[in-house]
N, C-alpha and C positions, 0 to 999 in steps of 0.2 A: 826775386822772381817777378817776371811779368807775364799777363796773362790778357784775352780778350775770347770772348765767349760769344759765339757767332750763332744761329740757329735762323733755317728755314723749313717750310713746311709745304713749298708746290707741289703740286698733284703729282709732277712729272720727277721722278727721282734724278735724273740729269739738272734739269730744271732746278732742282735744289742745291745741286752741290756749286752749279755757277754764282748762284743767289748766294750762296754763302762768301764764292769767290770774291763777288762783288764790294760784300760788306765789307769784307778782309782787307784788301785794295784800299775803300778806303778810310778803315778802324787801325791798322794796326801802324803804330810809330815804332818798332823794332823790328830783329830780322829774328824771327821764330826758328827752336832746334824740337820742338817736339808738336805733334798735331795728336789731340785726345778728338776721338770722332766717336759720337754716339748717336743711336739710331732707334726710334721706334720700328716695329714689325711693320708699320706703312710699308718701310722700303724692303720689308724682308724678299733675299733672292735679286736685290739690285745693288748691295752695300760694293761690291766690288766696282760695278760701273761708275761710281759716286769716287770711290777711293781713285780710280785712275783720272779722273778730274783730278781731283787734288793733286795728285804725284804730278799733274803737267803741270803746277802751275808752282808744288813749291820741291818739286826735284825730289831728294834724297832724303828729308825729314824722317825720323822714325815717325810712325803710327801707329798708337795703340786706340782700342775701342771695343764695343760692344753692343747689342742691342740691349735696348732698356723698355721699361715701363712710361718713362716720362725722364724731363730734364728740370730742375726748378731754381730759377735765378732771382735775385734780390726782389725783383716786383713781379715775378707771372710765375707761371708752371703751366709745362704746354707736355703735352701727353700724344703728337700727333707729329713727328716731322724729326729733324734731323740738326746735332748742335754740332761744331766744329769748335775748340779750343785749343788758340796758338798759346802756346809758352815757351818762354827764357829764361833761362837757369843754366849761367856756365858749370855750376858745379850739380847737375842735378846726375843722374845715372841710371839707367835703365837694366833690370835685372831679369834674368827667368830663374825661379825655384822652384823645384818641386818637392813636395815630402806626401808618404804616403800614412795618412793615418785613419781611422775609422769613419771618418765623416769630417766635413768640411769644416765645423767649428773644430776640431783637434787638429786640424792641417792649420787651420789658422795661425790657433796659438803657437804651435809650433816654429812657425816660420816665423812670426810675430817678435819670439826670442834668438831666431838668428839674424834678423836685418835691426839695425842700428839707425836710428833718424833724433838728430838734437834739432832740427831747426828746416821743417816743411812735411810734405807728407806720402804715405807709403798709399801705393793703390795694390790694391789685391784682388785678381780676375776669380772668380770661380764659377765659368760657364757652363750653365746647363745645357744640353745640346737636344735640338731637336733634329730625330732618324723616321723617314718616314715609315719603315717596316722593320720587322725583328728580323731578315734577310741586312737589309741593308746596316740594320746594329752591330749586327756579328763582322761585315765589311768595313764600316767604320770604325771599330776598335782596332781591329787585324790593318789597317794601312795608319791609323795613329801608332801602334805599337812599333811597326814597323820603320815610319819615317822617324821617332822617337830615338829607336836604338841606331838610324842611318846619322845621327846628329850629334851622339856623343862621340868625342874627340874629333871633331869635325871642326874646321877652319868655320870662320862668321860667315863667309859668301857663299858656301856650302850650306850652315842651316840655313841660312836665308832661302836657297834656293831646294830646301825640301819642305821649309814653310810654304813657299809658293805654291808647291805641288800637291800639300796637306791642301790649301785655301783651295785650289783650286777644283780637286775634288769635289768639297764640302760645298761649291757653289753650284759646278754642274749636277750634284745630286741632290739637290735642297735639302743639303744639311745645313741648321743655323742656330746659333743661340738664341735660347730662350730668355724676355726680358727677368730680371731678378723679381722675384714677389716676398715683401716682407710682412 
């Protein structure tokens, strides 16, 4: 596997995601299959305009990501902007599970005993979500639930495109995840 860990932190959330473009252009010596993008709540409510910078410059990549607390690399730890991490890995694979158990450490374990890894590593999302009113809570579960069940036995271009319509929601309503606190 290879990897290169990008991060900027301009005022201007577009402003960043080029900054990153930049570095990328000229850090990376391979052709990148997966983009990990994370994000401090600086840019919260602009992560999508940032993600459509990327999508123009490196197409069809999958992208997973989240907002955080901070990101921390070999010599700094920066609590204020935005990292971008290209990786390659022909044999890596990208999965969604769900299990429903009492709390998120028993979801954990759970899933933890059905995915199998000898040699790299599992990431596991468990996003807390900020709803700004107990109106808009009850809406937000009622159209996850919904796009949810429109997804099972659904072709990939089909969820894709009821994720789309999930994000897109959750952006025009400033629904967003909340960074993790341990």
């Amino acid at each position: 596997m290879k990897s290169v860990a990008l991060f900027s932190n301009k005022k201007d959330s577009k402003d960043a995601a080029r900054h990153i473009i930049e570095q990328a252009r000229s850090r990376l010596d391979f052709e990148p299959d997966l983009a990990l993008f994370y994000s401090t709540l600086k840019y919260s409510g602009k992560y999508q305009s940032m993600l459509d910078i990327f999508h123009d410059e490196y197409g069809d990549i999958p992208q997973i990501g989240a907002s955080v607390d901070g990101m921390i690399y070999p010599e700094d730890m920066r609590s204020d902007g935005a990292a971008l991490v290209m990786c390659k890995d022909d044999d890596a694979e990208i999965r969604v599970d769900g299990i429903k158990e009492k709390g998120a450490m028993e979801s954990a374990e759970k899933l933890a005993k059905k995915v199998k890894c000898d040699n790299g590593a599992i990431v596991l999302h468990f996003p807390l979500v900020h709803v700004p009113n107990i109106l808009k809570s009850a809406e937000f579960f009622a159209k996850g639930f919904y796009y949810s069940k429109q997804c099972k036995g659904a072709n990939q271009e089909k969820q894709k495109d009821f994720a789309q319509k999930f994000a897109d929601y959750c952006e025009r309503e400033n629904i967003f995840y909340l960074p993790q606190r341990f």
